[in-house]
LUMTORDREN-545182 format. One record per residue (C-alpha): chain; residue in one letter; residue number from 0; x, y, z. Coordinates in Angstrom, 1 decimal, always signed. Last residue first. Layout:
{chain = A	res = A	n = NUM	x = X	y = Y	z = Z};
...
***
This chain:
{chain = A	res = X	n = 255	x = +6.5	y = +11.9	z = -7.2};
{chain = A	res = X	n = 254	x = +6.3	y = +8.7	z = -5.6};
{chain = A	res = X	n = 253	x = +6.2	y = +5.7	z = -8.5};
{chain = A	res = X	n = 252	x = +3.4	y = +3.6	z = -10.2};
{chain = A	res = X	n = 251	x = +2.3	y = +0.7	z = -11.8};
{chain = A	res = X	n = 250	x = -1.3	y = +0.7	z = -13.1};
{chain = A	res = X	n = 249	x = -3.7	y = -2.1	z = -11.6};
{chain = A	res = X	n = 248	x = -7.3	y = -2.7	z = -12.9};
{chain = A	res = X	n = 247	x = -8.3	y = -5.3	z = -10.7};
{chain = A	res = X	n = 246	x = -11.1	y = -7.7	z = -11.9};
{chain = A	res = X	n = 245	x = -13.8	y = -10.2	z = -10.2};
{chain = A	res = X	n = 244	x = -16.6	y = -11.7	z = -12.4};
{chain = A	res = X	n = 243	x = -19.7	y = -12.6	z = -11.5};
{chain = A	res = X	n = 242	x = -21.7	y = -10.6	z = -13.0};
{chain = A	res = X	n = 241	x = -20.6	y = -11.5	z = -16.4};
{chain = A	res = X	n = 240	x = -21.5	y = -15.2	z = -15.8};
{chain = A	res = X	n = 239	x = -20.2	y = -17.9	z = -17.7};
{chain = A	res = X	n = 238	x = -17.9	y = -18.5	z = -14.6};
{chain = A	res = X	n = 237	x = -14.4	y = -19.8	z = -13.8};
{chain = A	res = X	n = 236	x = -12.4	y = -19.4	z = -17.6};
{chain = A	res = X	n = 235	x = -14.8	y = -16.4	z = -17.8};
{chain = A	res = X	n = 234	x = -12.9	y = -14.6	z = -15.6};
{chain = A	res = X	n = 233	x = -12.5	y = -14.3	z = -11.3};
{chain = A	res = X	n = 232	x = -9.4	y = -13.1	z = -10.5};
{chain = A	res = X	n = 231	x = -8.8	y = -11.6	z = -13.8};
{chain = A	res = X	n = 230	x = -5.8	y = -9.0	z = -13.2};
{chain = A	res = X	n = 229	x = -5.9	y = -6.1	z = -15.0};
{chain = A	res = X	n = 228	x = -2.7	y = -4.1	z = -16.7};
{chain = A	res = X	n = 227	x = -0.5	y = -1.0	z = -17.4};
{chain = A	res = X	n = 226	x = +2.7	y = -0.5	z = -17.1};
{chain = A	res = X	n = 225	x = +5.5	y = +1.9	z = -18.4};
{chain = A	res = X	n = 224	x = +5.2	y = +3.5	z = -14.6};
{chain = A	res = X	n = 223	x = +2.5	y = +6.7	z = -14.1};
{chain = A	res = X	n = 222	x = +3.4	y = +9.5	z = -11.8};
{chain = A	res = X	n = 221	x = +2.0	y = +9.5	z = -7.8};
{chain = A	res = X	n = 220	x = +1.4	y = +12.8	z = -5.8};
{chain = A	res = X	n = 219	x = -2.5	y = +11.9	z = -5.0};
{chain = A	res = X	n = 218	x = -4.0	y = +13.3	z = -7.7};
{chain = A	res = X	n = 217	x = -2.8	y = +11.9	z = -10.7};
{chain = A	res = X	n = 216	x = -2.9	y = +8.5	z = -9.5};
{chain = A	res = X	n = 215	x = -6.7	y = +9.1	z = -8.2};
{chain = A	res = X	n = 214	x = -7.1	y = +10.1	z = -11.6};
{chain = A	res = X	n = 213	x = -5.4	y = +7.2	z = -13.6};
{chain = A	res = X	n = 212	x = -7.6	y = +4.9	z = -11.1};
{chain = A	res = X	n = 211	x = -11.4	y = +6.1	z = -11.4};
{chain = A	res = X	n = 210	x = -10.4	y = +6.2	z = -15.4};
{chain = A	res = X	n = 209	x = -9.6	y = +2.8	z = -15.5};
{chain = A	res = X	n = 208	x = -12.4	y = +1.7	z = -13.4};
{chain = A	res = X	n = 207	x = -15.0	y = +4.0	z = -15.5};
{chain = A	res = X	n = 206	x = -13.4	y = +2.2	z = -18.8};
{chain = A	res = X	n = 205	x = -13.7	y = -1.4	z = -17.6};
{chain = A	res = X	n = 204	x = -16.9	y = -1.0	z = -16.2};
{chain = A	res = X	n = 203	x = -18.5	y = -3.2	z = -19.4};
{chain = A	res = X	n = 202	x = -15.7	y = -6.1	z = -18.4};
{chain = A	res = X	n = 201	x = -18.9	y = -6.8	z = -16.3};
{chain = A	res = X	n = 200	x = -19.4	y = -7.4	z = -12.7};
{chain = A	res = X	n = 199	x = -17.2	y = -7.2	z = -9.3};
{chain = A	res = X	n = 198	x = -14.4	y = -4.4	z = -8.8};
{chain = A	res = X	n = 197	x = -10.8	y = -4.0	z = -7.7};
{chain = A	res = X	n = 196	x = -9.0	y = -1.1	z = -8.0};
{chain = A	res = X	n = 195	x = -5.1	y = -0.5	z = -8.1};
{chain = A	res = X	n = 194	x = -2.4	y = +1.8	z = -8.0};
{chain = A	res = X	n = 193	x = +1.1	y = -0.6	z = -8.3};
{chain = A	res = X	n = 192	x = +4.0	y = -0.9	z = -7.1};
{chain = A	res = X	n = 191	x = +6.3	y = -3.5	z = -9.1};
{chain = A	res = X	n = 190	x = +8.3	y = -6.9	z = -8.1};
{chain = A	res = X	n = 189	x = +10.4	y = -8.0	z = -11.0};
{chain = A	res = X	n = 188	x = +8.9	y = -10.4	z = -13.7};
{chain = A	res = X	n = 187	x = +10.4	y = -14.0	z = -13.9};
{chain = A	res = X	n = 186	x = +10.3	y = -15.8	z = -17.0};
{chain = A	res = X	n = 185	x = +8.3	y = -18.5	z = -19.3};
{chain = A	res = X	n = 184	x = +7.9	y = -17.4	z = -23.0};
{chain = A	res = X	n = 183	x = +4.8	y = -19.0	z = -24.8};
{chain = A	res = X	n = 182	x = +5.1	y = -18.4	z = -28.5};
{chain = A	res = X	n = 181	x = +7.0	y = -21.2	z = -30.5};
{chain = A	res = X	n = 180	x = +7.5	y = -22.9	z = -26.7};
{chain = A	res = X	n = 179	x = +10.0	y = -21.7	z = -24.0};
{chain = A	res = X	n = 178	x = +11.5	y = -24.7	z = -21.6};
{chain = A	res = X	n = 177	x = +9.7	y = -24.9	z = -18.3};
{chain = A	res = X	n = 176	x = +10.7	y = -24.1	z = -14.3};
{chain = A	res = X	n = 175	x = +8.2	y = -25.2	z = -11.3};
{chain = A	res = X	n = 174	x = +5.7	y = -22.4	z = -10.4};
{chain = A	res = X	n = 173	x = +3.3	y = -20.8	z = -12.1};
{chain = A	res = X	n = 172	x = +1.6	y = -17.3	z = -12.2};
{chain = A	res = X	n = 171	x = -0.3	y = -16.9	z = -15.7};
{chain = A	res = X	n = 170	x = +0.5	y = -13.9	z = -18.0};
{chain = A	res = X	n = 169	x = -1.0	y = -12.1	z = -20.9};
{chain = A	res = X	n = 168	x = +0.9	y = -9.8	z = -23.4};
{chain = A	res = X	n = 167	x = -1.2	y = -7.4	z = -25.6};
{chain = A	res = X	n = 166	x = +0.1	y = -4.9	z = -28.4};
{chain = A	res = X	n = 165	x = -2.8	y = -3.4	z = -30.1};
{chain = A	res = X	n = 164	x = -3.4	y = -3.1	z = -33.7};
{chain = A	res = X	n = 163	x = -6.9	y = -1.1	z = -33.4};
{chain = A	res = X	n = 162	x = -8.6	y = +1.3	z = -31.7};
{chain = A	res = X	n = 161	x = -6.0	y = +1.8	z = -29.2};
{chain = A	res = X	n = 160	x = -5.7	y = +3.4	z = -25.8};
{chain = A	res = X	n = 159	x = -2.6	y = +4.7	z = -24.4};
{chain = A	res = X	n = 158	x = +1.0	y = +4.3	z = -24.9};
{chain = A	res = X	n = 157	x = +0.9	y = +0.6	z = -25.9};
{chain = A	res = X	n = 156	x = +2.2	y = -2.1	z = -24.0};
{chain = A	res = X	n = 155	x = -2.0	y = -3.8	z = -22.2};
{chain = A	res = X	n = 154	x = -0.7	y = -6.3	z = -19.8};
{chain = A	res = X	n = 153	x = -3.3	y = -8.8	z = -19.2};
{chain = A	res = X	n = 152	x = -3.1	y = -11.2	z = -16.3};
{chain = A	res = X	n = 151	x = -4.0	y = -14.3	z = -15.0};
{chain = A	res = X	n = 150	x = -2.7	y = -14.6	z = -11.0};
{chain = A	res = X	n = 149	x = -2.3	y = -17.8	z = -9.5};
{chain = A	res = X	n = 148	x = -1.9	y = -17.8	z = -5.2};
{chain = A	res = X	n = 147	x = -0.8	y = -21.0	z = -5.3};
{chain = A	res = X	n = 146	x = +1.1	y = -20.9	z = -8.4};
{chain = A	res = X	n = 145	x = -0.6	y = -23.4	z = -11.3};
{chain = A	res = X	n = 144	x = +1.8	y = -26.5	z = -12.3};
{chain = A	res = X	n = 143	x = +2.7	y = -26.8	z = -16.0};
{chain = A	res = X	n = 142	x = +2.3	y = -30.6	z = -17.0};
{chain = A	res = X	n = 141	x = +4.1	y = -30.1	z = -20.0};
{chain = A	res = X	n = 140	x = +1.6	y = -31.0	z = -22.8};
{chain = A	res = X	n = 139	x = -1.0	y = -28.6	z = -22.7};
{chain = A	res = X	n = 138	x = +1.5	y = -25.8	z = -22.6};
{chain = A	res = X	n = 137	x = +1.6	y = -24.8	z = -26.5};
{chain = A	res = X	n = 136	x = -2.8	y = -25.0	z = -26.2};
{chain = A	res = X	n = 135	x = -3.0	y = -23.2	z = -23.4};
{chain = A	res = X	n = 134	x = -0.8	y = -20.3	z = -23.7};
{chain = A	res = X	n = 133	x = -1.9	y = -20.0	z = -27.8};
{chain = A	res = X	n = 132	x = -6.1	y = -19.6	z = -26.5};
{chain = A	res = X	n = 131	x = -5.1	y = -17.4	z = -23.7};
{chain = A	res = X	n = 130	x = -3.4	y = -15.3	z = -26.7};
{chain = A	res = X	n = 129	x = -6.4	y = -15.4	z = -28.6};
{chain = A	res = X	n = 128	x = -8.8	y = -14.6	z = -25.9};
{chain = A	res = X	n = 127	x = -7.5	y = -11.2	z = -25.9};
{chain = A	res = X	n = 126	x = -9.9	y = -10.5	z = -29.0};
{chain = A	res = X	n = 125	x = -11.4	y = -7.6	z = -26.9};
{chain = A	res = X	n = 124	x = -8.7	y = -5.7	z = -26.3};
{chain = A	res = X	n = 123	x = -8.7	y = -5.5	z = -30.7};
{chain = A	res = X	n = 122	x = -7.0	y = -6.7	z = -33.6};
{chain = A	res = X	n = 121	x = -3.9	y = -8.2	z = -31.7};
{chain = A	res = X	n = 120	x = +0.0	y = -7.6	z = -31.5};
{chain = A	res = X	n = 119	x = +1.2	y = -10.5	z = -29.7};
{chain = A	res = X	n = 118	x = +2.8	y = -11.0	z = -26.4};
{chain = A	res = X	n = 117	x = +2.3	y = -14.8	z = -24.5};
{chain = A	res = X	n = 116	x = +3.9	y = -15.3	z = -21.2};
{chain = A	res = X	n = 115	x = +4.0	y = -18.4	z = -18.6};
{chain = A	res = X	n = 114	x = +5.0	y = -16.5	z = -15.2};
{chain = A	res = X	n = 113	x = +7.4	y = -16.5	z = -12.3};
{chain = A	res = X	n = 112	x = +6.3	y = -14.1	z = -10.0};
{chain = A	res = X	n = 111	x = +8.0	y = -11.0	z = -8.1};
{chain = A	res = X	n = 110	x = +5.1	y = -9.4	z = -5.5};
{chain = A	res = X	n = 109	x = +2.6	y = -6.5	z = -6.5};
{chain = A	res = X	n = 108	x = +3.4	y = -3.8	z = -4.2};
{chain = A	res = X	n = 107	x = +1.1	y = -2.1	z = -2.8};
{chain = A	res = X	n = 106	x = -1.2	y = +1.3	z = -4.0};
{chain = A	res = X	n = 105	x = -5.3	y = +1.0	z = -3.2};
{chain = A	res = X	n = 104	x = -7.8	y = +2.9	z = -5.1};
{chain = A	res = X	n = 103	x = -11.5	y = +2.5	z = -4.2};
{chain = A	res = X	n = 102	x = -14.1	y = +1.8	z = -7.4};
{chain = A	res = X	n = 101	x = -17.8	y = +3.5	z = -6.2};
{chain = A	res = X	n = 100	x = -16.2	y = +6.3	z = -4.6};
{chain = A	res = X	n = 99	x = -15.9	y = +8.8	z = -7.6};
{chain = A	res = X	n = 98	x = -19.8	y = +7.6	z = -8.2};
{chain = A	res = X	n = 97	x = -20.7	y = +11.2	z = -6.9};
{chain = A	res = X	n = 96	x = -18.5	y = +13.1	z = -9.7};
{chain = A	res = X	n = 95	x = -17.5	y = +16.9	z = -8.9};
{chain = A	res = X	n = 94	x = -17.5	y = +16.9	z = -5.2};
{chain = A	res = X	n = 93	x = -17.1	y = +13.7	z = -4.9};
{chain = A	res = X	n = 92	x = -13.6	y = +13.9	z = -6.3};
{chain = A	res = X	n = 91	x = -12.8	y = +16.9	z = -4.6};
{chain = A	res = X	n = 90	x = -13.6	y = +14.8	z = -1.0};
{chain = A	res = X	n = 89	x = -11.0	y = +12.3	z = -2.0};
{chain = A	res = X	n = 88	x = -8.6	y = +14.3	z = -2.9};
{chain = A	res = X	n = 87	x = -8.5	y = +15.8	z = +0.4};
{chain = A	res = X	n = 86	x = -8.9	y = +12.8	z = +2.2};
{chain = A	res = X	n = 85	x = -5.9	y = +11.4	z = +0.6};
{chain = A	res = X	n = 84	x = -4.2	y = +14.4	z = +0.9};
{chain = A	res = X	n = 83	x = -5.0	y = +14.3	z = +5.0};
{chain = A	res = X	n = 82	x = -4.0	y = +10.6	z = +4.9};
{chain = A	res = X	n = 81	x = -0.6	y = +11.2	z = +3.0};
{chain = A	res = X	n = 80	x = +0.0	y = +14.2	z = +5.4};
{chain = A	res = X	n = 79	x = -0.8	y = +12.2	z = +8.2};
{chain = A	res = X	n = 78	x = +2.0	y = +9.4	z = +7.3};
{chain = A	res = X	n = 77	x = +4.3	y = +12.1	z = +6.9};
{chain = A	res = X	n = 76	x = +4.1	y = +13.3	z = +10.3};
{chain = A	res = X	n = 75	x = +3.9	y = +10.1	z = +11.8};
{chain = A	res = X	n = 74	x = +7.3	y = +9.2	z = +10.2};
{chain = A	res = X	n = 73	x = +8.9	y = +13.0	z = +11.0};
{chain = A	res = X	n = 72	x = +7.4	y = +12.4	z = +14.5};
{chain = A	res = X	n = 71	x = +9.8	y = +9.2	z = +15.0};
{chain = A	res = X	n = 70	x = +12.9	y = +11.0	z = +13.5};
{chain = A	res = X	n = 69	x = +12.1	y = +13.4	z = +16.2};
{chain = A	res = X	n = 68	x = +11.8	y = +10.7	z = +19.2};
{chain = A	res = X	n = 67	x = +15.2	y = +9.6	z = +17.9};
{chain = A	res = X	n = 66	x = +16.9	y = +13.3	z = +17.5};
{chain = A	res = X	n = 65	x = +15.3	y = +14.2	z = +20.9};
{chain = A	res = X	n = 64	x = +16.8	y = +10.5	z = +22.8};
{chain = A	res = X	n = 63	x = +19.9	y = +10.6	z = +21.2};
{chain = A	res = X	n = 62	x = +20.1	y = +14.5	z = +22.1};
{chain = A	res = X	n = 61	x = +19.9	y = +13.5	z = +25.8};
{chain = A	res = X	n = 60	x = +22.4	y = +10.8	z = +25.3};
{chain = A	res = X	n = 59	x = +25.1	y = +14.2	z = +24.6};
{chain = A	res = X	n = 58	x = +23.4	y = +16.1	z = +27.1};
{chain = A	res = X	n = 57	x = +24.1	y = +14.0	z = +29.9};
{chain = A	res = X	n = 56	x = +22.3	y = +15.2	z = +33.1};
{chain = A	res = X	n = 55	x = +19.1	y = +14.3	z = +31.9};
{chain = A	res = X	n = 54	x = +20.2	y = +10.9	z = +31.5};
{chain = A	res = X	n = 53	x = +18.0	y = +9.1	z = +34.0};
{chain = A	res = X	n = 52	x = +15.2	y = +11.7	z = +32.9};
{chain = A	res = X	n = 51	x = +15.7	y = +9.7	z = +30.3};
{chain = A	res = X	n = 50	x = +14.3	y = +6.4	z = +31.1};
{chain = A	res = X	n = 49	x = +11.3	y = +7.8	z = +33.0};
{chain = A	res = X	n = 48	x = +10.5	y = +9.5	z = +30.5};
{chain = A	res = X	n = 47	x = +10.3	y = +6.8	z = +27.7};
{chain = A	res = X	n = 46	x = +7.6	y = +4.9	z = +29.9};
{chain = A	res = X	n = 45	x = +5.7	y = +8.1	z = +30.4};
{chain = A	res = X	n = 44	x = +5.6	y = +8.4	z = +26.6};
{chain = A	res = X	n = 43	x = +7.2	y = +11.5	z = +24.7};
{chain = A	res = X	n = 42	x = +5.0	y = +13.3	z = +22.4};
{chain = A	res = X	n = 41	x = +7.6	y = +16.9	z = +22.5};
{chain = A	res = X	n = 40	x = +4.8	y = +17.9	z = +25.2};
{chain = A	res = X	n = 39	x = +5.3	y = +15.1	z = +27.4};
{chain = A	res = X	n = 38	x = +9.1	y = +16.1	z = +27.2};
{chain = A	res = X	n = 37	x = +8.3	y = +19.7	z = +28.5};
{chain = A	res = X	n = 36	x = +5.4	y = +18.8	z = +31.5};
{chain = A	res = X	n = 35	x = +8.7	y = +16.0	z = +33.0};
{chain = A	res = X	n = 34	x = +11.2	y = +18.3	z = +32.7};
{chain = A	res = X	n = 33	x = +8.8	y = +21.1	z = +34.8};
{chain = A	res = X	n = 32	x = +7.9	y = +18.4	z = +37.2};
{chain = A	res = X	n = 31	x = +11.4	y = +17.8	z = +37.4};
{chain = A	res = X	n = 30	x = +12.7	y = +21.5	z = +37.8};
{chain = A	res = X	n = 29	x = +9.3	y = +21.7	z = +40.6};
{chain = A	res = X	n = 28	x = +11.2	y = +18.8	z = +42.7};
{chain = A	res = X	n = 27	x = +13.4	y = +21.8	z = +44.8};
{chain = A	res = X	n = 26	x = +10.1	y = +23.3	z = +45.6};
{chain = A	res = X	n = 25	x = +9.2	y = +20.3	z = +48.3};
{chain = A	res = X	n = 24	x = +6.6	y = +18.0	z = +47.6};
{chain = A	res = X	n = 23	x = +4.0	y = +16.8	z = +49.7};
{chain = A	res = X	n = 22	x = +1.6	y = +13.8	z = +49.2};
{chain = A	res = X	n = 21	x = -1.9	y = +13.3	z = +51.3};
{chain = A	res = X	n = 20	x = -2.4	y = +10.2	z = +51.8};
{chain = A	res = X	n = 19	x = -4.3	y = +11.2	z = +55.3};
{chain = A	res = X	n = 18	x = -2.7	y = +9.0	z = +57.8};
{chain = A	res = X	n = 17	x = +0.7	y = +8.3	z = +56.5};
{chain = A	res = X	n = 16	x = +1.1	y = +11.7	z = +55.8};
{chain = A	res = X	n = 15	x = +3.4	y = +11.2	z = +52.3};
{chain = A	res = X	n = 14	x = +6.8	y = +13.0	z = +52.1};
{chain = A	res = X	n = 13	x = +9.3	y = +14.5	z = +49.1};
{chain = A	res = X	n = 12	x = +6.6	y = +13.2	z = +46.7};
{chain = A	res = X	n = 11	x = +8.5	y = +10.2	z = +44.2};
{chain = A	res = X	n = 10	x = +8.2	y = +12.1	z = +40.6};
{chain = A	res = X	n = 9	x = +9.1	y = +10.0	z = +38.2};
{chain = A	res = X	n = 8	x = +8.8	y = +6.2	z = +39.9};
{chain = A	res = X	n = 7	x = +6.0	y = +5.0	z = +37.8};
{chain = A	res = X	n = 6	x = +3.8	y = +4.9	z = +40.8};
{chain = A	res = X	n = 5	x = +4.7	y = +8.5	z = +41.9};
{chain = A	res = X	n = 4	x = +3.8	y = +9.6	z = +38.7};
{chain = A	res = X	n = 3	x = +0.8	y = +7.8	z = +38.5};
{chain = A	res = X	n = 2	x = +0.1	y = +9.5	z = +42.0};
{chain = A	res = X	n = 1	x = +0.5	y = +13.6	z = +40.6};
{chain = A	res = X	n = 0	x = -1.6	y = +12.5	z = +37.7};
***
């Protein structure tokens, strides 16, 4: 330790026997070995250090350099709360339901997007088709361009679930700029965070997916947005095959 010091320029030995190596310090250096010891305690670097034991004289850059390195903690310190409640919840959930891992929750930010829009009150989720039926058929004719990265989405408006009567809107990421049809209404939704899950197969696991995701939500110091919807990254529009398609269940949330 005592020679990584020396090599970094902290803690120079007062003289070194050129023959043996040996280094000496005199009792005068112990208040710098003793600075040194305290700020690698507070978490400071050997690098950082070095650059204010240049200061330590001036108490006023000296507190720049705490307040700094404290803000710093605060961050980690945060951070390993979330992880450690993360964990925590995580752990309950098994606990009482072993499949609680089979749909991981993620929270991001789902990006602003210029969309092609259709919102009808339908008979049932599952006649959704309807409204991909109008988008397509009142855009046929304008040459509407796909965004790169294209998300098709259903946004599900009611205030829970629905046997009946339920107000849908679906959405297709484009780009370019298009007049509104009878039904189809292009605009630009706002960036949103969302709690999310992603799974592969059936719309069958809908309902577990959903309810994997409001709980991890509930337990993990988030409160529900006025959102709720799935993305179809692989639907029936790419494959006739159930198993093969690719959903995220996404609800939008906010920090308690």
């Amino acid at each position: 330790m005592l020679r990584h010091y020396d090599e970094l320029g902290l803690l120079t030995p007062k003289t070194t026997d050129d023959f043996t190596g040996y280094r000496y310090y005199a009792e005068a250096q112990l208040p710098v070995a003793g600075r040194i010891a305290a700020l690698k305690d507070m978490g400071f670097s050997l690098a950082a250090i070095g650059q204010i034991l240049k200061s330590y004289d001036n108490p006023r850059a000296l507190a720049e350099f705490l307040s700094v390195k404290q803000a710093e903690m605060q961050i980690e310190a945060e951070e390993a709360n979330r992880r450690l409640l993360l964990l925590e919840t995580a752990i309950k959930r098994l606990r009482k339901d072993e499949t609680a891992m089979n749909y991981n929750v993620n929270v991001k930010i789902m990006p602003e997007r210029y969309v092609a829009s259709v919102r009808k009150v339908i008979p049932a989720y599952d006649q959704e088709g309807i409204l991909w039926g109008i988008l397509m058929q009142e855009t046929a004719h304008l040459g509407m361009q796909i965004a790169d990265n294209c998300s098709s989405l259903a946004i599900f408006h009611d205030d829970g679930y629905k046997e009946g009567d339920v107000d849908v809107e679906v959405q297709m990421t484009i780009k370019g700029s298009y007049q509104n049809t009878k039904n189809v209404v292009f605009k630009t939704e706002p960036a949103v965070e969302i709690a999310s899950a992603t799974y592969k197969g059936s719309y069958d696991q809908l309902a577990a997916v959903n309810h994997a995701v409001a709980g991890w939500v509930q337990d993990n110091g988030y409160e529900f947005g006025d959102m709720m919807f799935c993305i179809y990254h692989v639907s029936p529009h790419q494959t006739q095959n159930p198993d093969e398609y690719v959903t995220e269940v996404c609800y939008a949330v906010k920090k308690k």
